[in-house]
N, C-alpha and C positions, 0 to 999 in steps of 0.2 A: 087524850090530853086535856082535853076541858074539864076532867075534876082535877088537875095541878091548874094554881093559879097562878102561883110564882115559883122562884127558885131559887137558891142561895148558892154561891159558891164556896167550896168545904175551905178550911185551913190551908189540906195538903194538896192545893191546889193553885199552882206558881202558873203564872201568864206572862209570855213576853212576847212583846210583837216585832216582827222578823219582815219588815218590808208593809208589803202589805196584806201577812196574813198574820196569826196568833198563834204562838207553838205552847202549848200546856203542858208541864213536867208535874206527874203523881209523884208529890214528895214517899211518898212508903215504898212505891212499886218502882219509882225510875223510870215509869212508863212516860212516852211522848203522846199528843194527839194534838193534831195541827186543824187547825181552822182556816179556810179563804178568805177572802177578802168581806161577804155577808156571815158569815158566820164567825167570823174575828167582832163584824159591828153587833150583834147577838150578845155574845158574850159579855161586850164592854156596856153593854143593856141591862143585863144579868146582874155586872160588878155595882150601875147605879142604882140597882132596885128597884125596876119594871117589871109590872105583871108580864104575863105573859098578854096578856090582851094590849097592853101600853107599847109591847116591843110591836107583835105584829104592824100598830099604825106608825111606828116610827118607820118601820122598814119599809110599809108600803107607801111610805111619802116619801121616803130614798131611791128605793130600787122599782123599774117597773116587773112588778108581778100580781099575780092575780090573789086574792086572797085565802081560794080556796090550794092554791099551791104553794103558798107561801104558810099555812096553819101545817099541810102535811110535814112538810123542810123541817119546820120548826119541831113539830112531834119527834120527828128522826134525829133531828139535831140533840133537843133534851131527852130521849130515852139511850142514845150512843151514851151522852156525856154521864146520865144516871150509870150506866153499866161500868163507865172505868170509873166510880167512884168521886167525881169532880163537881157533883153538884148535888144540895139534896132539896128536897120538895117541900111546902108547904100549903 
């Protein structure tokens, strides 16, 4: 993940949040993919245009976790979201 620095979220990719998670609908496929409550705040990270270095310290001044498990999260978090199509790299 450290050569992605940032991310963008595509067109076909609609966000709405459900309580306190984030259910994303792929405009093309109709596909769902739902977020928790740290990864709904990710996301809405993502929509304001944070590196990925900028999310990491936002999150770990929110939530307690550690850093080196909180970069893995995030790797698994943005290589899921690369694979349905909902965000691309820069």
């Amino acid at each position: 993940m450290r050569e992605i620095d940032k991310v963008t979220i595509l067109p076909n990719a609609v966000a709405r949040q459900v309580g306190e998670e984030t259910v994303i609908l792929h405009l093309g496929s109709g596909t769902y993919f739902g977020l928790d409550a740290v990864g709904a705040r990710i996301w809405q990270l993502i929509a304001e245009g944070k590196s990925l270095d900028e999310i990491c310290d936002v999150i770990l001044d929110e939530y307690e976790v550690s850093r080196p498990d909180l970069e893995r999260d995030l790797e698994i978090l943005i290589e899921d979201l690369l694979k349905q199509d909902l965000i691309a790299t820069s």
